[in-house]
C-alpha positions in Angstrom: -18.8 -37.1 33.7 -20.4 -34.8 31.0 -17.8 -32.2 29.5 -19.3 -30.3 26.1 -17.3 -28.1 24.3 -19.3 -25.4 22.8 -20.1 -22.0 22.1 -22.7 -19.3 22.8 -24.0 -18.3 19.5 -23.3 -21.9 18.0 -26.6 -23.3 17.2 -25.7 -26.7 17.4 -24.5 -26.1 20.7 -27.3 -24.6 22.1 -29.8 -28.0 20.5 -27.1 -30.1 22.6 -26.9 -27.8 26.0 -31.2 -27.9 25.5 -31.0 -31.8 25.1 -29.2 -31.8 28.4 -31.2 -29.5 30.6 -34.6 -31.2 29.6 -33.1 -34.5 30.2 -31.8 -33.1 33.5 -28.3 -34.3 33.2 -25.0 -31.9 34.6 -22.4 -31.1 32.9 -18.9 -29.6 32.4 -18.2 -26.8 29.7 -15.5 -25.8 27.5 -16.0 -22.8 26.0 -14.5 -22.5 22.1 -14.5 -18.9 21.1 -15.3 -20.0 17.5 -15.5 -16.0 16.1 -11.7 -15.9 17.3 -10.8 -19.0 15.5 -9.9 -21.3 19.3 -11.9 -24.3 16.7 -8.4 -23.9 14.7 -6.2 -24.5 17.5 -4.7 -28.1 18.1 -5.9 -28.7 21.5 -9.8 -29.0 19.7 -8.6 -30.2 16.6 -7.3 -33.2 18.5 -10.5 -33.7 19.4 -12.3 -32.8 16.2 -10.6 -32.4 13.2 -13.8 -30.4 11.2 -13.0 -27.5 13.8 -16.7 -27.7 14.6 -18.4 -27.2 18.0 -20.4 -28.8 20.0 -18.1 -31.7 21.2 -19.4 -34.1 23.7 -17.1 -36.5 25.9 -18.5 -38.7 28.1 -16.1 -40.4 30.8 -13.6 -40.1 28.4 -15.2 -41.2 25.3 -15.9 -38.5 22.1 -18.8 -37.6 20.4 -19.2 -35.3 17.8 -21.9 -34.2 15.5 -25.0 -32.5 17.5 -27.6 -34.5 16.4 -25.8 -37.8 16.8 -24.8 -36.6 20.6 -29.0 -36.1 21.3 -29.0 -39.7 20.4 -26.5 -41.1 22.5 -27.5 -38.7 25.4 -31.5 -40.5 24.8 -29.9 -44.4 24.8 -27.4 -43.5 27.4 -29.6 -41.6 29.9 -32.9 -43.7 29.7 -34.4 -41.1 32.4 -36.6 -38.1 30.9 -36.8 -39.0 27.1 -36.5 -36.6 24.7 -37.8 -38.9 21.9 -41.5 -40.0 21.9 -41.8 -44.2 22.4 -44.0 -44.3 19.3 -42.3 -45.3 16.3 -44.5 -42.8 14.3 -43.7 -40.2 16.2 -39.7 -41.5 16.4 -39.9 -41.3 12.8 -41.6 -38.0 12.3 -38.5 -36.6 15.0 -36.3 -38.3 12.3 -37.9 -36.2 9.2 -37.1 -32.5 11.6 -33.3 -33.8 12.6 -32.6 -34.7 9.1 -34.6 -31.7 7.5 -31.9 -29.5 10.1 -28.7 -31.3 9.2 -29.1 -31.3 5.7 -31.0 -27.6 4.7 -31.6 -25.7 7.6 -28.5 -25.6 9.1 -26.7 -24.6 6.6 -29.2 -21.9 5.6 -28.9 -20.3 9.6 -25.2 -20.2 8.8 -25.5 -18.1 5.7 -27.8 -16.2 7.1 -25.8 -15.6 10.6 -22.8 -14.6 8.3 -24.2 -12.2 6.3 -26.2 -10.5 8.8 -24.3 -10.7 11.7 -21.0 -12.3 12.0 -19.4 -10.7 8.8 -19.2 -7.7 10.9 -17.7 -8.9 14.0 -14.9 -10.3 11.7 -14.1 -7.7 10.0 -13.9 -5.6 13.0 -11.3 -8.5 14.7 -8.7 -7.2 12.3 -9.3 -9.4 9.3 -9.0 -7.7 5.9 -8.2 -10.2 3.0 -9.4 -13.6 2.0 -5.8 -14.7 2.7 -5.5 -13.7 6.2 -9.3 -15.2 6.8 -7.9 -18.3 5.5 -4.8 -18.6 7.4 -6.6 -17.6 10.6 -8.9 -21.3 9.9 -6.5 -23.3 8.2 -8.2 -26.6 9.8 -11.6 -25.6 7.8 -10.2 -26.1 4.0 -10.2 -23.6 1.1 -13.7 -23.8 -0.1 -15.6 -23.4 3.1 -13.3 -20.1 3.9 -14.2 -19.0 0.3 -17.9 -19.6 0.4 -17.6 -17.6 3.9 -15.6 -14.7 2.5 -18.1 -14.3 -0.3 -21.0 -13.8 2.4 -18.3 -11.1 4.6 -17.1 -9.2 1.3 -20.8 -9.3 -0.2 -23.5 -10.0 2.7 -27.0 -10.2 1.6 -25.9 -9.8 -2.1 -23.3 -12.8 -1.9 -24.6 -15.6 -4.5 -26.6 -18.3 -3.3 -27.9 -16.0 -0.2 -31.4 -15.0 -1.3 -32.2 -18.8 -2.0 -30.8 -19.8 1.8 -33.2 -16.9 3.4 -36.5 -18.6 1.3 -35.6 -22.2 2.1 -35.5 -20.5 5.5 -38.9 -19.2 5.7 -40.4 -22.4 4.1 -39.3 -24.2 7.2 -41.2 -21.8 8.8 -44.0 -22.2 6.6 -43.8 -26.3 7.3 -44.0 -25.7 10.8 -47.3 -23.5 10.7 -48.7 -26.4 8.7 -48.0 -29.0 11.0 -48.6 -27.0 14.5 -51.9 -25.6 12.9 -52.9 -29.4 13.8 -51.0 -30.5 16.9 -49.2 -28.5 19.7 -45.6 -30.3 19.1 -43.8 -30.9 15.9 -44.1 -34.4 16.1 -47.4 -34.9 18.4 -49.1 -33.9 21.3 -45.7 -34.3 23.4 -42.7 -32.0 23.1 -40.1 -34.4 21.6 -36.9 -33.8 20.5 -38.3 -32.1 16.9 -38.9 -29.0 19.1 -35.0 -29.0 20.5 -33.7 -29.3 16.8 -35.8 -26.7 15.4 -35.9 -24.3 18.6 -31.9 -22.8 18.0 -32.7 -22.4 14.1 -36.1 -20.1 15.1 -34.5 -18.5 17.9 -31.4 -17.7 15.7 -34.3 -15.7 14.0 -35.3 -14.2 17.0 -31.6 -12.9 17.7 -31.3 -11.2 14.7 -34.4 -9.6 15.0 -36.3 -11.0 12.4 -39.0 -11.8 14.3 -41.4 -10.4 11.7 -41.4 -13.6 9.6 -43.9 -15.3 12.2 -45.3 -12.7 14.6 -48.5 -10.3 13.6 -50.4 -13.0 12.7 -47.8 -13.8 10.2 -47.4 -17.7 11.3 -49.5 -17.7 14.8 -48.7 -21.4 15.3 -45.4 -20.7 14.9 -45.5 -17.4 17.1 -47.3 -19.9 20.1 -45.5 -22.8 19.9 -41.7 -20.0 19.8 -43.7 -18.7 23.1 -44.3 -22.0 24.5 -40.2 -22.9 23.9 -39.0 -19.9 25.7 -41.6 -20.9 28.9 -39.8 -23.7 29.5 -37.4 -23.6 32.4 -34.6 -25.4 30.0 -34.7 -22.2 27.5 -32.6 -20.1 29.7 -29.9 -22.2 30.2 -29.6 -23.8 26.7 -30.0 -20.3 25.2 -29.2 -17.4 27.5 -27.1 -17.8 30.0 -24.2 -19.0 27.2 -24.5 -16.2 25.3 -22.4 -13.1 25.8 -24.5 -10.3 25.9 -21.8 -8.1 24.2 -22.3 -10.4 21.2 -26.0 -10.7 21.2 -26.4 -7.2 21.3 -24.7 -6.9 18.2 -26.2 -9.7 17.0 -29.5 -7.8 17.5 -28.7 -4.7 15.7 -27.2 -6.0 13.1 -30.2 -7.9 12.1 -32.4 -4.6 12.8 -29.8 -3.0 9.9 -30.7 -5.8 7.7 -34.5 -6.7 8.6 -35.5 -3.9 5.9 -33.9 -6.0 2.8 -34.9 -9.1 4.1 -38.8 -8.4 4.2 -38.3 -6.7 0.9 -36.6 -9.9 -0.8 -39.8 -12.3 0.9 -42.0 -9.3 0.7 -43.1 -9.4 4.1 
C-alpha cells in the first residue's frame, strides 16, 4: 500500500502525486495543512523531522525527499516508466531533477511567499517574528527568519529580485531546448517534464503567465499546453488544491504581476 502525505499547493507534492498517476499506481493520502503549521506537529515530525511534505510510505517503509520518492516509485513499479531507457536521456532527466532541487525550488518558494502565502499568514493571526517562529519550531531559526523577511517585506525582501531572474532563466533554458525537441529530455515525455511541470504551473497559479505566453516563450507556451492535456494533470494538480486557496493564490499574483514585469521588463 501507497499512503503520501502531502499538500495541495506543495509543489513537491504535486511532482510526486503526477509521478503516481502517469505511472498508474493508487494511492492513500494524508493531507498536511502546511499554511496552518500540521508539518510542526509530532505525529509528521515522527515521520519527518525537516517538517517537509510530500512523505511517501510504502507497506510500511518511509521515503522522504520528492525527487528521491520518483526514483523509488520508477525501480519499484517497473510498469509505465517515467524515465527514458537511454542513458543519455537518463542523464539529461538527471541535469532537470538536480537543476529543481538545487535552484528552482528554492526560487518557487520565495517567490510563492512573497506573492502569495505572506498574505494568507498574516491573515491566520500571525503578527511577529516570534509568534511565526514558535508556531514552526521544528523548521529552525534561520529558515523562519529568511521567511519572515519575504512576509514583512514581499517583493522588496533581499535576495528576491535575484530568485524571480533565476526563475525566468529556467524558463529561458527550456525554450532553448524545446525549440529542438518536443520533451525536455527527448522526443518522449520523461520524468524532466514531471519535475519542471509544478515549478511552471506554480507560475500559472499566480498569474504570471505573461513570462511565456504572447509569443514570449512559444515552446514553452506548447509544451505548458501539452502538460495540462494529459489526463494525469488534473489529478496531480487540481483536484488537491482548495479552490479557496487557489483563488487567492490567483489574485494575489494579479496584485503583484505589475512589479514583476517591471523588475524583468516584460
Amino acid at each position: 500500500m501507497l499512503e503520501l502525505y502531502h499538500h495541495g499547493s506543495s509543489a513537491c507534492a504535486a511532482k510526486v502525486r503526477f509521478a503516481l498517476a502517469e505511472k498508474r499506481l493508487p494511492w492513500i493520502g494524508h493531507y498536511v495543512d502546511i499554511l496552518a503549521g500540521e508539518q510542526f506537529q509530532p505525529g509528521f515530525l515522527a515521520i519527518n523531522p525537516k517538517a517537509v511534505v510530500p512523505v511517501l510510505v510504502h507497506d510500511g517503509e518511509i521515503i522522504r525527499e520528492s525527487t528521491v520518492i520518483c526514483e523509488y516509485l520508477e525501480e519499484a513499479f517497473r510498469e509505465h516508466p517515467i524515465y527514458p531507457s537511454s542513458p543519455l536521456e537518463r542523464a539529461r532527466v538527471r541535469i532537470w531533477t538536480k537543476a529543481v532541487d538545487e535552484e528552482l525550488h528554492p526560487a518557487c518558494s520565495a517567490i510563492t511567499y512573497v506573492v502569495s502565502h505572506r498574505h494568507t499568514i498574516v491573515r491566520s493571526g500571525v503578527r511577529s517574528f516570534e509568534q511565526f517562529l514558535s508556531n514552526g519550531a521544528g523548521e529552525g531559526t534561520a529558515a523562519r527568519a529568511l521567511k519572515w523577511q519575504y512576509i514583512e517585506h514581499g517583493l522588496a525582501a533581499p535576495g528576491v529580485a535575484e530568485k524571480i531572474r533565476l526563475y525566468e532563466a529556467y524558463l529561458r533554458k527550456m525554450q532553448d531546448t524545446l525549440a529542438r525537441q518536443e520533451w525536455l529530455a527527448g522526443r518522449d515525455f520523461s520524468m524532466a517534464d514531471i519535475a519542471m511541470s509544478p515549478y511552471v504551473n506554480r507560475l500559472a497559479a499566480l498569474a504570471m503567465e505573461g513570462l511565456w505566453t504572447g509569443g514570449r516563450l512559444p515552446a514553452v507556451a506548447r509544451w505548458f499546453e501539452r502538460i495540462r492535456e494529459r489526463p494525469s494533470f488534473s489529478s496531480a494538480f487540481l483536484e488537491w488544491m482548495p479552490k479557496p486557496l487557489a483563488e487567492e493564490m490567483r489574485a494575489n499574483g494579479e496584485c503583484s504581476w505589475p512589479d514583476i514585469k517591471s523588475l524583468l521588463g516584460v
